[in-house]
ROSELO-404460 format. One record per atom (N, C-alpha, C): x, y, z; residue in one letter. Coordinates in steps of 0.1 Angstrom, whole numbers, padded with zeros to 4 digits, always signed. Each point is the difference from the previous one (the first is absolute). Layout:
BEGIN
XYZA
...
***
This chain:
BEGIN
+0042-0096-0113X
+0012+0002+0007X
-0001+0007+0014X
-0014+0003+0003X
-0003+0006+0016X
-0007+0000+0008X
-0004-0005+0012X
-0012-0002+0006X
+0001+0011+0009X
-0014+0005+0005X
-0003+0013+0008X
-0008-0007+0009X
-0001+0012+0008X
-0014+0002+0015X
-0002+0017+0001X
-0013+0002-0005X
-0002+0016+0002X
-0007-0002+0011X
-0003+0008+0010X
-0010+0001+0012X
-0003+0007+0008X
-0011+0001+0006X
-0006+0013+0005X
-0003-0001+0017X
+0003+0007+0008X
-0001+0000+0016X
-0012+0007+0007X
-0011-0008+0002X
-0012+0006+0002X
+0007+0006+0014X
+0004-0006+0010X
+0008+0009+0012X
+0002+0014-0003X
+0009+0000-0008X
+0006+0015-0005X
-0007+0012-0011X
-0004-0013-0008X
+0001+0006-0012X
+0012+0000-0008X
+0009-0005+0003X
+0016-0005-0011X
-0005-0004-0013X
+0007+0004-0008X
+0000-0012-0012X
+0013+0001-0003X
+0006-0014-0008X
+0012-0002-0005X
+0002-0015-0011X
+0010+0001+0001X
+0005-0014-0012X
+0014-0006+0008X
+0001-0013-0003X
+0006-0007+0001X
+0006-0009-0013X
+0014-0002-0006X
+0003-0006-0011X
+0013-0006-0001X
-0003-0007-0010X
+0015-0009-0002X
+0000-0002-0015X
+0019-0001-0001X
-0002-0009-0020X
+0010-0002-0003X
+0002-0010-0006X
+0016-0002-0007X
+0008+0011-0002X
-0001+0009-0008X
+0007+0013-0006X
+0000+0010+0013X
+0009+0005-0008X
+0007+0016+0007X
-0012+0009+0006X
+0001+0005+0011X
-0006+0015+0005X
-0018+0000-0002X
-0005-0013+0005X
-0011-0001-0005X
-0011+0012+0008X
+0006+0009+0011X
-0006+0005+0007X
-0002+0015-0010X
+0011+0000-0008X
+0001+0013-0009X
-0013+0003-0012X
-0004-0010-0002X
-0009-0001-0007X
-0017-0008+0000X
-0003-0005+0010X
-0008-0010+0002X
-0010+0006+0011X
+0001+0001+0013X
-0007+0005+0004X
-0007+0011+0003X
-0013+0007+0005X
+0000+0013-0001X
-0010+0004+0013X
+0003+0011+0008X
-0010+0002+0009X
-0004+0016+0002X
-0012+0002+0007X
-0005+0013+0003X
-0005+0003+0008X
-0002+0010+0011X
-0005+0001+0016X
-0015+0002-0001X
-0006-0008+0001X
-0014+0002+0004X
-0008-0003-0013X
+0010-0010-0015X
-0008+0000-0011X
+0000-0016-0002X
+0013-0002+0000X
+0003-0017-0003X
+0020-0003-0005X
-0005-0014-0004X
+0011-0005+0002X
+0001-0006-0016X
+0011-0002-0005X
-0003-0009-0015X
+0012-0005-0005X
-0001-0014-0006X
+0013-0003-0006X
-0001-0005-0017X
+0011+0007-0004X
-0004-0004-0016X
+0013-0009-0001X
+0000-0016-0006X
+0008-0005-0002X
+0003-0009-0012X
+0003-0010-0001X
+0005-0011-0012X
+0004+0010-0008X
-0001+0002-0016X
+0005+0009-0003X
+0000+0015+0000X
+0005+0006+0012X
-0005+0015+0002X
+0000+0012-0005X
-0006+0002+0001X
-0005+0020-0001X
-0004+0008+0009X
+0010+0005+0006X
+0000+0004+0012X
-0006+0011-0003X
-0005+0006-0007X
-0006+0013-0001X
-0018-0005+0004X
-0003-0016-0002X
-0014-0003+0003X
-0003+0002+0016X
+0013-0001+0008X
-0003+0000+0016X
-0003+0017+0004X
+0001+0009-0010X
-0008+0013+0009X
-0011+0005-0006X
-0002-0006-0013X
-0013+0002-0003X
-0008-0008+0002X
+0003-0014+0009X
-0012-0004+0006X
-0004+0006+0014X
+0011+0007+0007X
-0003+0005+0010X
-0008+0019-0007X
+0004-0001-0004X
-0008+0016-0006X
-0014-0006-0005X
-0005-0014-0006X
-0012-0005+0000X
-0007+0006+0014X
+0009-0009+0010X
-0013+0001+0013X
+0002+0013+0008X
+0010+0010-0005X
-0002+0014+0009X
-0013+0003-0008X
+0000-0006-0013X
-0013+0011-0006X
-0015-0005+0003X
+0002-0010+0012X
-0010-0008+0004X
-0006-0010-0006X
+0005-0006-0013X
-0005-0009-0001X
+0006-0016+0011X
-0008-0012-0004X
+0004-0009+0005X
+0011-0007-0004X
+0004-0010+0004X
+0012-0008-0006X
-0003-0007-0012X
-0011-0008+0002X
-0008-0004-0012X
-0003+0008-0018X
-0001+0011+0007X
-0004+0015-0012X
+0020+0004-0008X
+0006+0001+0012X
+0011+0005-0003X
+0010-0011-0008X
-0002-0013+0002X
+0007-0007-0008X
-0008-0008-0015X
-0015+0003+0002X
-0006+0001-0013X
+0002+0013-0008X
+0000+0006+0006X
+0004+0018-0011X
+0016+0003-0006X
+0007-0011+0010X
+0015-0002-0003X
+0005-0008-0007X
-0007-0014-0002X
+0001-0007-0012X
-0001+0002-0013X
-0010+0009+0000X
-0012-0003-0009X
+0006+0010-0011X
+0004-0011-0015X
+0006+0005-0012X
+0018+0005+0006X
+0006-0003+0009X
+0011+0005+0004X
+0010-0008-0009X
+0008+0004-0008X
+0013-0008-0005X
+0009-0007+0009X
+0002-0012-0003X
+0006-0013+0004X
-0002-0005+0013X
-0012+0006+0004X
-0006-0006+0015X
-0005-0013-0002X
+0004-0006-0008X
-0003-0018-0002X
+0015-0003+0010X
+0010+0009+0001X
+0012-0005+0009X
+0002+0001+0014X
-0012+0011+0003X
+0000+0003+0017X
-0004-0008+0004X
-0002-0002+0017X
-0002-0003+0012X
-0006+0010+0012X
-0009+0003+0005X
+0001+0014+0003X
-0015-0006+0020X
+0004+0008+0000X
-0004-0003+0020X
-0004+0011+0003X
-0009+0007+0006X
-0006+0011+0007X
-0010-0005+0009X
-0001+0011+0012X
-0001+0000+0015X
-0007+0012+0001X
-0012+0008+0005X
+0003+0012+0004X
-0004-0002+0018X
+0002+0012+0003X
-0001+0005+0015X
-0014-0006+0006X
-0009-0007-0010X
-0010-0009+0010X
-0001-0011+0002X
+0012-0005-0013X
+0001-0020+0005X
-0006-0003-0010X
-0001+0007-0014X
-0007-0004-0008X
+0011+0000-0009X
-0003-0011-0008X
+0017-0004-0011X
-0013-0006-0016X
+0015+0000-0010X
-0006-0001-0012X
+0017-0006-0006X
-0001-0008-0009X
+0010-0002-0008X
-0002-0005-0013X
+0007+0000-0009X
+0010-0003-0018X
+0005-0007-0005X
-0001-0011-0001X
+0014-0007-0005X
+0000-0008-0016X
+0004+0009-0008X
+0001-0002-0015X
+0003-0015-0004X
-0001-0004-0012X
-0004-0010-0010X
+0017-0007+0001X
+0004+0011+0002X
+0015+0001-0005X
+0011+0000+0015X
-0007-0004+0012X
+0007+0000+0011X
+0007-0012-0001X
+0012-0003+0008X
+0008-0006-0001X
+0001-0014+0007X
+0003-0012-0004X
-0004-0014+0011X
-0013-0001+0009X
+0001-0009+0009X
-0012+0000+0008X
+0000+0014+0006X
-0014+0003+0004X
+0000+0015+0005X
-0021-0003+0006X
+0001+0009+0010X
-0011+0004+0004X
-0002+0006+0012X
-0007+0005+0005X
-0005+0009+0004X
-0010-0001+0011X
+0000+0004+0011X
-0011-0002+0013X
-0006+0012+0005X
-0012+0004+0002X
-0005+0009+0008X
-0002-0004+0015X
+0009+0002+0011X
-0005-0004+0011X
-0007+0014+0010X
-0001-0002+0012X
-0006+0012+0009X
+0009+0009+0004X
-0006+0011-0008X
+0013+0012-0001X
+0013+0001-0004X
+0003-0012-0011X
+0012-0004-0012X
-0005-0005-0006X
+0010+0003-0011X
+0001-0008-0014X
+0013-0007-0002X
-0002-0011-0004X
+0018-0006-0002X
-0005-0006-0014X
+0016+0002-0008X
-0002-0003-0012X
+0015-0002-0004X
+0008-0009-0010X
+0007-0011-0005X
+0003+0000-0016X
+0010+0002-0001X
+0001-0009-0017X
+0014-0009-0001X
-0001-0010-0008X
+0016-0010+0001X
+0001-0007+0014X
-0012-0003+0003X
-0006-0006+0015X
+0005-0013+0002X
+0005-0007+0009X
+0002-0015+0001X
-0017-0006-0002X
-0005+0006+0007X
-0010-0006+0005X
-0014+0014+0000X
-0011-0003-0002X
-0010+0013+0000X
-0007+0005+0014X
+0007-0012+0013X
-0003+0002+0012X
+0003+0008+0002X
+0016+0006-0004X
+0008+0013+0006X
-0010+0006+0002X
-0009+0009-0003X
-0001+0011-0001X
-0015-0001+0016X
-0007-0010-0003X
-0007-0008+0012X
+0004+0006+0016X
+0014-0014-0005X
+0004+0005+0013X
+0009+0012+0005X
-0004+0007-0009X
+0008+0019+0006X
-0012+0003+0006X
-0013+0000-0005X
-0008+0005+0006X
-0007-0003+0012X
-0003-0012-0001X
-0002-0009+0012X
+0011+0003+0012X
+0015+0002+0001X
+0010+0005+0004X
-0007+0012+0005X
-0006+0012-0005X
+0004+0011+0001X
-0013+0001+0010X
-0012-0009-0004X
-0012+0001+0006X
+0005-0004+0018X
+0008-0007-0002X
+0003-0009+0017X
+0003+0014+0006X
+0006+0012-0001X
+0010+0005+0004X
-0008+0013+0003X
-0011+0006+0000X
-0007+0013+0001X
+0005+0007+0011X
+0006-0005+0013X
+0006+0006+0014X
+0014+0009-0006X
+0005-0007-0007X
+0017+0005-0008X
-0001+0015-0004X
+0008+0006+0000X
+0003+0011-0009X
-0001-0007-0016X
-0008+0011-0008X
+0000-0008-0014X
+0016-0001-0006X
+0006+0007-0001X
+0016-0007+0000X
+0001-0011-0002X
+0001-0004+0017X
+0002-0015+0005X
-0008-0008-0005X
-0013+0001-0004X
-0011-0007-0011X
+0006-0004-0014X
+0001+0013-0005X
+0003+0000-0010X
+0015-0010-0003X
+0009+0003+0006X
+0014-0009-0002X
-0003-0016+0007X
-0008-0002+0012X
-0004-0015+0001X
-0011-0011-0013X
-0006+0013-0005X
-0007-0009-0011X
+0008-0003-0014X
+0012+0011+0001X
+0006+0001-0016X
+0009-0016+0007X
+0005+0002+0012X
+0008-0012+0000X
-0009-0018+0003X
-0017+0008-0001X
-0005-0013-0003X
-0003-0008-0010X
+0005+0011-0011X
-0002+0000-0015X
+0010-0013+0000X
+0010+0007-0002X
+0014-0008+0005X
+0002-0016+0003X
-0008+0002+0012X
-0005-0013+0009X
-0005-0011-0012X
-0008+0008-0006X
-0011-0011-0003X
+0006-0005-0012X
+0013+0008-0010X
+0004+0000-0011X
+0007+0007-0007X
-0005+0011+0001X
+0006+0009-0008X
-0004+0001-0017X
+0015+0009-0002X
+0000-0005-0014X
+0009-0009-0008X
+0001-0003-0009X
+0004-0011-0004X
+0016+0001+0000X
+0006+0012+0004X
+0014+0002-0002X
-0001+0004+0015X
+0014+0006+0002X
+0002+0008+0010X
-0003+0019-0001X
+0000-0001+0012X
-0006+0016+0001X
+0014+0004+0007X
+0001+0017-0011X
+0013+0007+0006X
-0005+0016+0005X
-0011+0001-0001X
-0006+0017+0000X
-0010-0001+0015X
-0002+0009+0006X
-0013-0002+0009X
+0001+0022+0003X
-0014-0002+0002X
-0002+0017+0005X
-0017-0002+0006X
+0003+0007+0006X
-0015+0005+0011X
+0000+0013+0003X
-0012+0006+0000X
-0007+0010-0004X
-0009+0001+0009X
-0005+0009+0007X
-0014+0005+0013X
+0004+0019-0001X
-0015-0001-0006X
-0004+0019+0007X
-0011+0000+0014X
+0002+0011+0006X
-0011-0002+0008X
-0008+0015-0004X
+0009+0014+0009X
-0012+0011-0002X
+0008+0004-0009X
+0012+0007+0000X
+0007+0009-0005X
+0003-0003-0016X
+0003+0010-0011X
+0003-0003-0012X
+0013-0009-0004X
+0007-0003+0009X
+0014-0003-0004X
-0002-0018+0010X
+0006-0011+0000X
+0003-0012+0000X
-0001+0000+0018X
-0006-0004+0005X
+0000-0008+0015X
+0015-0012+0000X
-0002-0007-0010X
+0011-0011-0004X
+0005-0003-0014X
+0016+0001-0001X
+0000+0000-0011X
+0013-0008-0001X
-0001-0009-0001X
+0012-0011+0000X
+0000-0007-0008X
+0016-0002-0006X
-0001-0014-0012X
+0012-0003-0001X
+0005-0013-0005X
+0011-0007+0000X
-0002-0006-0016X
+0012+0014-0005X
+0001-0001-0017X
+0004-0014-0006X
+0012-0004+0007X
+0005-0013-0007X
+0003-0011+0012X
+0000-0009+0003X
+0004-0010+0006X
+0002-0015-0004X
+0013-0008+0001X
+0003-0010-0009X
-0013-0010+0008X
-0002+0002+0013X
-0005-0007+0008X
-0008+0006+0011X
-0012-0006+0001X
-0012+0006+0008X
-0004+0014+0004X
+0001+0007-0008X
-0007+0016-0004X
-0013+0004+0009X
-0003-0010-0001X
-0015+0003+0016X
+0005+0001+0014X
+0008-0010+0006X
+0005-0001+0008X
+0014+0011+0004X
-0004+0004-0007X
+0015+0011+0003X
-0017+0016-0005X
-0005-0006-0001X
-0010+0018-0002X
-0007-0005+0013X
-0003-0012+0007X
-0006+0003+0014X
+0012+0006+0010X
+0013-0004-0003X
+0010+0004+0012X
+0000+0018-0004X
-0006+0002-0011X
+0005+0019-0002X
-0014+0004+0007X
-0012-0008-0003X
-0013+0003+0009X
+0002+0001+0019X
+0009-0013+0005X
+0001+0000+0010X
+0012+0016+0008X
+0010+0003-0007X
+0008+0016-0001X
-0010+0009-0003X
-0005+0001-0009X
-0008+0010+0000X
-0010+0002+0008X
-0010-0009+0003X
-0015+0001+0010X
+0007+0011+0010X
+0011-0005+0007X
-0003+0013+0015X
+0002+0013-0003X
+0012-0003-0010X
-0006+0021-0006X
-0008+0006-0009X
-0007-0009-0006X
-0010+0007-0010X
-0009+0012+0005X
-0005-0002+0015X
-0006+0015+0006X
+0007+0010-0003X
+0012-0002+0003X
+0008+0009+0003X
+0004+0010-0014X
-0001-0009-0010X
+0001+0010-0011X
-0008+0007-0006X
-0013-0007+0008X
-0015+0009-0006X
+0003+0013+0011X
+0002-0001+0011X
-0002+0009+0006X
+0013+0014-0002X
+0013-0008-0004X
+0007+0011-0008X
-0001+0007-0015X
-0011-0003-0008X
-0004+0004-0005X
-0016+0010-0002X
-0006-0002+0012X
-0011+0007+0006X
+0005+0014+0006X
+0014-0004+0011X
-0001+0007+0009X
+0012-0005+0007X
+0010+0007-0009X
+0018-0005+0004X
+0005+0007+0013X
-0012+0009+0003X
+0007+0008+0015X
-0002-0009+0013X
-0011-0010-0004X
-0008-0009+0015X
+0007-0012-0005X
+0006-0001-0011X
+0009-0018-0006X
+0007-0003+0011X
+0000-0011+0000X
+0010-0008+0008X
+0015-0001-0005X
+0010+0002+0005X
+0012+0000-0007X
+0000-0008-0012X
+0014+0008-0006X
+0004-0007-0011X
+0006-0016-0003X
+0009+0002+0016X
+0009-0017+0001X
+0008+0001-0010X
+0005+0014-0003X
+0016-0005-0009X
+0012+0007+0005X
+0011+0000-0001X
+0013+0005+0000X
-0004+0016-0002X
+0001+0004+0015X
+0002+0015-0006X
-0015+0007+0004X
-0010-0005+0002X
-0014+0002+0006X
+0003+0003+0014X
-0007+0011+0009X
+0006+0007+0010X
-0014-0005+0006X
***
């Protein structure tokens, strides 16, 4: 029911997720990120409690590889996951149980992972990455939401998609980007790049009111002096 793009910005050092799915608020539960550790998405049928213990895998230094063999392994009803990890070097690992849903698969490309279940087609996930590889000059953002809409491009999934969310940490403990579009009867991606496009010019601006609200740049609302 959801195809991802997790990915990593050798530029910056970003990591983040990009996603989509038929169902409600898929941002609520599906993808997961952390400043300087990685990025991860647990999907088809989820457990959202697997996206911070794969990230607590690679704070504890293991690799992606290590952390999703130690997370499998004997876990109850992980024949139903889907699961994607990224960390902060470009190194990815992924899961996808016995029990995952329609066509589905999964691609390691350079510095992402894209990964699918209920797939038109098993290119989707191909061409996210191949997408995301064209694009290294971009803000990972803008990467990340041009490859989810290559997903798209190439197919999708077999229904329509009503959920989309994107996800980027860079230094700080709390979200660089945190945008998602819970329900939409119609094109859910395309209405999360126009919140990407609103948001981009002030995103500084809130890191820096949160650092250091005395040097912030106004507020811009009713009543801000």
């Amino acid at each position: 029911m959801t195809f991802s793009i997790s990915g990593f910005c050798k530029r910056t050092g970003m990591v983040g997720v990009a996603i989509t799915t038929s169902s409600i608020s898929v941002a609520s539960r599906c993808p997961w990120i952390r400043a300087g550790v990685g990025a991860a998405a647990t999907q088809n049928i989820t457990d959202p409690s697997l996206g911070n213990l794969m990230l607590d895998g690679l704070e504890q230094g293991k690799t992606p590889d290590q952390v999703i063999s130690d997370l499998v392994n004997g876990r109850d009803f992980i024949e139903y996951r889907q699961l994607a990890l990224i960390d902060a070097k470009g190194q990815s690992a992924s899961f996808t149980g016995n029990q995952t849903l329609g066509t589905n698969a999964v691609v390691q490309g350079n510095d992402c992972i894209a990964a699918g279940n209920i797939l038109i087609t098993t290119a989707v996930p191909q061409a996210m990455a191949d997408t995301f590889a064209q694009h290294s000059q971009l803000h990972l953002a803008q990467r990340l939401l041009l490859a989810l809409q290559a997903g798209v491009d190439a197919g999708g999934e077999e229904g329509p998609v009503h959920s989309a969310g994107l996800k980027v940490a860079h230094i700080h403990p709390w979200p660089l980007v945190d945008l998602r579009v819970d329900w939409a009867d119609d094109g859910p991606i395309a209405q999360l790049m126009d919140l990407w496009k609103a948001y981009q010019p002030q995103m500084m601006d809130y890191n820096s009111r949160a650092i250091d609200p005395s040097s912030a740049p106004s507020y811009g609302v009713p009543g801000d002096l």
